[in-house]
C-alpha positions in Angstrom: 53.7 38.0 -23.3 51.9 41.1 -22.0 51.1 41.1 -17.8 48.3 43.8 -16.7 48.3 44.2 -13.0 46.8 46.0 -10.7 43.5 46.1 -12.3 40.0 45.5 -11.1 38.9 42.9 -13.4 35.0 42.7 -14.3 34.0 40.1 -16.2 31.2 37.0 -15.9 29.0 39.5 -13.4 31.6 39.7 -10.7 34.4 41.7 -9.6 37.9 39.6 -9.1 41.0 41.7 -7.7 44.5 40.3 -7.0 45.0 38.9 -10.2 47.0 39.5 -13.2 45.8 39.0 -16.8 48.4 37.6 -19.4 48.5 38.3 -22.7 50.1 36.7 -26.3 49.2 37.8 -29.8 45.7 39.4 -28.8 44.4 36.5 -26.7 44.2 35.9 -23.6 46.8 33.1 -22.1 45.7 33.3 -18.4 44.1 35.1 -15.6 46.6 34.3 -12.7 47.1 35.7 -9.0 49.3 38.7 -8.9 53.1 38.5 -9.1 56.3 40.9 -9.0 57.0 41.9 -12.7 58.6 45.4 -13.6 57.4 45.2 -17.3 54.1 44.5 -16.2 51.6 47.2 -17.3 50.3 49.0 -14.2 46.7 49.8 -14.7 46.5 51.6 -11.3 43.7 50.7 -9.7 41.0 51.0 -12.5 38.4 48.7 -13.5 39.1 46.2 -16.5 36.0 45.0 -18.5 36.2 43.1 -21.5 35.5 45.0 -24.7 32.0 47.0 -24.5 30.0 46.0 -27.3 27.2 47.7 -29.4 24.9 45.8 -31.2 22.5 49.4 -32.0 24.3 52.4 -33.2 23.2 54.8 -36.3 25.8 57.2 -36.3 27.6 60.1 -34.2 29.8 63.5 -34.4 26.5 64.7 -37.3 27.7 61.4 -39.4 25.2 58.2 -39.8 26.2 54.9 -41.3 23.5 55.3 -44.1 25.5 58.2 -45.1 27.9 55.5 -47.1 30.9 57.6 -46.9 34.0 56.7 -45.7 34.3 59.5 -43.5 30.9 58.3 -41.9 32.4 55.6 -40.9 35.6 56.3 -39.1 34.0 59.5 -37.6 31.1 57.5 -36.0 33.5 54.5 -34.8 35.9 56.8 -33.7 34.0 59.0 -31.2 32.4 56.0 -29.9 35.7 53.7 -29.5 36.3 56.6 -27.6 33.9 56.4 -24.9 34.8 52.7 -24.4 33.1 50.6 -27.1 35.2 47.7 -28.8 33.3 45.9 -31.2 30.1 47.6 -33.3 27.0 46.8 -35.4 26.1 49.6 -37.3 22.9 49.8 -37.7 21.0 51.5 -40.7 17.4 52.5 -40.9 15.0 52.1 -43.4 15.7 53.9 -47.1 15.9 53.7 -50.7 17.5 50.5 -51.7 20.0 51.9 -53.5 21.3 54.0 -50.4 21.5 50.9 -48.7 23.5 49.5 -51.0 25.6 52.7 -51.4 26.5 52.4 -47.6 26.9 48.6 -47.5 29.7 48.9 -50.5 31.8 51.8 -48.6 31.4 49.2 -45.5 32.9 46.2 -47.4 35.6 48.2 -48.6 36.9 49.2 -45.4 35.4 46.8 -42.7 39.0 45.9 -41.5 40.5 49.4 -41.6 37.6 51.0 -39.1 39.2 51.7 -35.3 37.3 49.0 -33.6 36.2 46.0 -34.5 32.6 45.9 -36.8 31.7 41.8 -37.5 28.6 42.7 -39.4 25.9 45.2 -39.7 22.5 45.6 -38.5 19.2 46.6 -40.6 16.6 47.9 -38.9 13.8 47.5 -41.4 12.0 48.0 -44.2 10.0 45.4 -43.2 7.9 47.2 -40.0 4.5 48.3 -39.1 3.7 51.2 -40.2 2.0 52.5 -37.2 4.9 51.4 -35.3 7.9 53.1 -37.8 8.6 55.8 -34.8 11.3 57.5 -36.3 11.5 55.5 -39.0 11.0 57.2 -42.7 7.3 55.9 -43.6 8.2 56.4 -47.3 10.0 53.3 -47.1 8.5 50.8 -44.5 6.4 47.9 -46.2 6.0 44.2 -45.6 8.8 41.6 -46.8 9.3 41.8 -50.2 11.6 38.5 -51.5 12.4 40.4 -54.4 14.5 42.8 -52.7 15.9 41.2 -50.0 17.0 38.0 -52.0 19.6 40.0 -54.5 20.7 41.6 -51.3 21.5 39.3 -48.9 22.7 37.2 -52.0 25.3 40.4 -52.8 25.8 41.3 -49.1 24.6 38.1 -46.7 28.1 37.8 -45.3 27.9 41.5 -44.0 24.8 41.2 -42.4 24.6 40.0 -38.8 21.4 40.9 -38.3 17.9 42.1 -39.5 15.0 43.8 -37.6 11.8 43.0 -38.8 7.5 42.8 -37.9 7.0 38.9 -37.9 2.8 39.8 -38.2 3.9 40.6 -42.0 6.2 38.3 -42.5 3.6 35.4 -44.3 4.6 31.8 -43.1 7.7 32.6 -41.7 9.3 33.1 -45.3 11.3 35.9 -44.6 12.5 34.3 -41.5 13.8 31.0 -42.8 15.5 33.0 -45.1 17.8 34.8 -42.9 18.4 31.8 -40.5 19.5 30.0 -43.7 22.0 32.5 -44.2 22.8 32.9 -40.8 21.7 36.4 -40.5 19.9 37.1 -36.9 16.8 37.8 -37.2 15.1 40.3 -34.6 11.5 41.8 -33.9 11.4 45.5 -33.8 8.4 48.2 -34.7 6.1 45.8 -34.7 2.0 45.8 -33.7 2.8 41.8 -33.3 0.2 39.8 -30.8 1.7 36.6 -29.2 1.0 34.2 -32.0 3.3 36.1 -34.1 5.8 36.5 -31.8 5.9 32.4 -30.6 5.6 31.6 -34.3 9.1 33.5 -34.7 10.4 32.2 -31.9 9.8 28.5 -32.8 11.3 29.0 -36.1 14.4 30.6 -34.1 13.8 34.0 -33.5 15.3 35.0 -30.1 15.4 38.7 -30.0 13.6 42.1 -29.5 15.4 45.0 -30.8 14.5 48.1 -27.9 11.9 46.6 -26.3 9.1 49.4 -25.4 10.2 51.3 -28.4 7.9 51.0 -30.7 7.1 47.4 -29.4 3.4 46.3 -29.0 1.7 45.9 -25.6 -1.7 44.1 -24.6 -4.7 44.8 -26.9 -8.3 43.5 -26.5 -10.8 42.3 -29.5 -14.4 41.8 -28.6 -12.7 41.9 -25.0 -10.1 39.4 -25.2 -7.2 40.3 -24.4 -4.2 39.7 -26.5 -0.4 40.0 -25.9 1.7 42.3 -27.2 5.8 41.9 -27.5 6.4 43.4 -24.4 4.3 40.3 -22.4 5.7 38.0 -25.0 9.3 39.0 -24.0 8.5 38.7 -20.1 7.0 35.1 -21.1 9.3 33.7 -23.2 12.4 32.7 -20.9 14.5 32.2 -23.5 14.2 35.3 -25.7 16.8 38.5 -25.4 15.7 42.1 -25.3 17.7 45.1 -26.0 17.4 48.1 -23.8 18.4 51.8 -24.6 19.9 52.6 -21.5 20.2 56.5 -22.0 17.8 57.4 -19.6 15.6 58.9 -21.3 13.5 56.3 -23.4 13.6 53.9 -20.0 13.0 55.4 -16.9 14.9 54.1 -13.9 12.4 52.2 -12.7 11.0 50.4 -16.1 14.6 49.5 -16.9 14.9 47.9 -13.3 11.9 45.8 -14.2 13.5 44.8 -17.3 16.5 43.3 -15.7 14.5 41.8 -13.2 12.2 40.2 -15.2 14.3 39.2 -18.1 18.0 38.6 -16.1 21.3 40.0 -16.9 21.6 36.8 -18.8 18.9 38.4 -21.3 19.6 42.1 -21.1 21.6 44.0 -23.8 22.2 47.4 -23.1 22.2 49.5 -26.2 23.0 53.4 -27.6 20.8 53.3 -30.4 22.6 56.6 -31.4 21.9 59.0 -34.3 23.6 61.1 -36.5 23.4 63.8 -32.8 25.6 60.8 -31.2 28.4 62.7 -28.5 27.1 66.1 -29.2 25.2 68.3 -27.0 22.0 70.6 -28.2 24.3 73.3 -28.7 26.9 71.5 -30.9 24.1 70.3 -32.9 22.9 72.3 -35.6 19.9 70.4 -36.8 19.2 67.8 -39.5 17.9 64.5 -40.0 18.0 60.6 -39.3 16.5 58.5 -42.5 15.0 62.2 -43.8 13.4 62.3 -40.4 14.0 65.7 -39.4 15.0 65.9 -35.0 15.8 67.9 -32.7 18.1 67.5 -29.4 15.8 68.4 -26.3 16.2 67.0 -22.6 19.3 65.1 -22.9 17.5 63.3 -26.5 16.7 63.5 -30.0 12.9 63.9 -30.5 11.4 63.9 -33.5 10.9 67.9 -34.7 7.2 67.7 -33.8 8.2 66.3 -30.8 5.7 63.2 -30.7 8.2 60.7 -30.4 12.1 60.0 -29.8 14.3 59.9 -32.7 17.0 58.3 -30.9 19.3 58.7 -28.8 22.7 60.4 -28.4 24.3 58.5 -25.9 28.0 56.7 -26.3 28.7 53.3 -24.1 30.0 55.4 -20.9 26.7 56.6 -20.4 25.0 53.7 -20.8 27.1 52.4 -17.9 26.8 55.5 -15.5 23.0 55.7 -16.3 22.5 52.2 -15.5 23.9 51.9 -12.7 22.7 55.2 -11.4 19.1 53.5 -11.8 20.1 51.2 -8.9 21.5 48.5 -11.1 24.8 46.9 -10.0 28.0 47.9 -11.5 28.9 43.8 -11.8 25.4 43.6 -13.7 25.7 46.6 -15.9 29.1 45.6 -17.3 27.7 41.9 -17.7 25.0 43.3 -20.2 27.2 45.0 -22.1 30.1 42.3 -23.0 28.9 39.1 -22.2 25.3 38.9 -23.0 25.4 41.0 -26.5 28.4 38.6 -27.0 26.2 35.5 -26.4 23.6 37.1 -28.8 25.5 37.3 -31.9 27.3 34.0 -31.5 30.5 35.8 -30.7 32.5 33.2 -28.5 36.0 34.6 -27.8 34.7 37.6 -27.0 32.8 39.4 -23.6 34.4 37.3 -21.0 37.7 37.9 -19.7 38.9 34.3 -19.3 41.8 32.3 -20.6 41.0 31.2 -24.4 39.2 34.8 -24.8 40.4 38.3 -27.3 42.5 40.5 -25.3 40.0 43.4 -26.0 39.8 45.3 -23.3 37.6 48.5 -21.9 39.4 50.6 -19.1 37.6 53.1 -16.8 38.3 54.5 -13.2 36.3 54.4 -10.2 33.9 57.2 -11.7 33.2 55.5 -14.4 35.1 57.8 -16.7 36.7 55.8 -19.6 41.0 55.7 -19.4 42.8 55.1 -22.3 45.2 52.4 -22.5 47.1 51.3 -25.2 47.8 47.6 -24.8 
């Protein structure tokens, strides 16, 4: 049995000191007031969160996911464990088929060897609007075809967590029912959908928005009549999560402010959505390309090369967390939409609390908000 004491324990959107938390064989036995204990591990005043978790991240260190080698992998999960993330979903964009099932092989064969914990991946497309793809490769975005994502989800289903998808092209739902059969969740991203679309998803079970207001549609009018877009739909629909790329650079302060308080912590995932540019700065960088879209790193970002849209971003989960909460969000809050509510998303239910019952997977950082490493 492991004590850590002297912490500041965040969890459940508050902030709990005087208490110790116990641990045997990776879970958590107790949370308990604080007690003499010599072999207790001091963790000197710092903050203790439960594990940060990413449900959006393409890549890092000039490595992406889709890259499908090993290297990829560890070098992507390995700068980003760094910076305080505990448990990923990486996230690959749309491409050739056979790429995808390049990089979903190398992921099977080493899903438990990676330096944090990856339950599944997440596909972000092909199914999309074209006019929506962003940064996405328009050589591959198309509706829902059933003859390519049967074989894969019936050769890789239990690896997929989640799918990203335009419900306006998805015809009756099909493609839908078909991931919530196989328990894949299913999410509405670079999509021109109105609100019929988005309500018929969500009645068949869809119940999130991957980066809402990127490339996410807004109100449009026909003959004058105006129509919702995603972004009313989200604000409408009590019940349905967003994601929010908290860099601070595709939401301003003050829109991701409006977010939370519209939508609740409860509702609110903070996201990286990094690229293959992921840790680096402009000057590290030395160019290339995210789903053979070609960027560049400009303003803190990666734009597209033509710079008419982002690309990504380049942020790791300590920034999210200073960014956020230097746009005026609580630090309690910020931490909440990081573990818990990304937790509560994926069905993930010993993890993103730090409570008795719960992993003992922790994320350590000081009163700057500077990630500390501690081996536990």
């Amino acid at each position: 049995m492991k004590r850590l004491t002297n912490g500041k324990l965040l969890s459940c959107g508050k902030i709990i000191e005087g208490v110790d938390i116990l641990v045997d064989n990776g879970v958590i036995a107790d949370v308990v007031p604080t007690a003499p204990d010599k072999s207790a591990i001091d963790l000197n005043g710092n903050y203790i969160a439960p594990g940060f978790i990413e449900l959006h991240c393409h890549g890092a260190m000039g490595y992406e996911f889709m890259d499908g080698t090993e290297e990829a992998y560890f070098k992507i999960c390995e700068k980003h464990a760094a910076h305080g993330t505990k448990i990923m979903y990486p996230t690959f964009s749309a491409a050739d088929f056979k790429v995808l099932y390049k990089a979903l092989e190398t992921f099977e064969n080493i899903q438990d060897e990676l330096p944090l914990e990856v339950p599944g991946v997440h596909l972000e497309g092909p199914y999309f609007a074209l006019e929506m793809s962003g940064a996405q490769n328009p050589e591959f975005i198309h509706e829902p075809r059933a003859e390519e994502y049967v074989p894969i989800i019936e050769r890789f289903g239990h690896l997929i967590s989640r799918w990203s998808y335009a419900p306006e092209l998805d015809k009756d739902n099909k493609f839908l029912d078909y991931l919530i059969t196989h328990n894949i969740t299913p999410a509405i991203g670079h999509s021109a959908a109105e609100y019929s679309h988005v309500i018929s998803a969500f009645e068949k079970g869809n119940r999130l928005i991957t980066h809402l207001y990127s490339c996410t549609s807004t109100i449009t009018r026909h003959g004058g009549f105006r129509h919702l877009g995603i972004i009313e739909s989200a604000y409408l629909l009590d019940d349905m999560y967003v994601e929010a790329i908290a860099d601070g650079c595709h939401l301003p302060p003050e829109l991701l402010r409006l977010i939370v308080k519209q939508k609740g912590t409860d509702r609110v995932a903070l996201i990286t959505d990094s690229i293959r540019a992921g840790g680096m700065t402009a000057e590290e960088f030395n160019g290339g390309n995210s789903g053979g879209m070609s960027f560049i790193i400009e303003d803190g970002v990666a734009k597209l090369s033509d710079r008419s849209a982002f690309a990504g971003s380049i942020a790791t989960s300590d920034q999210l967390l200073k960014r956020t909460v230097a746009a005026g969000i609580s630090l309690e809050d910020t931490v909440k939409m990081m573990t818990e509510t990304p937790a509560n998303i994926m069905g993930l239910k010993t993890k993103g609390k730090i409570e008795k019952g719960f992993d003992a997977v922790f994320t350590v950082f000081d009163k700057d908000l500077n990630i500390v490493d501690f081996n536990f």
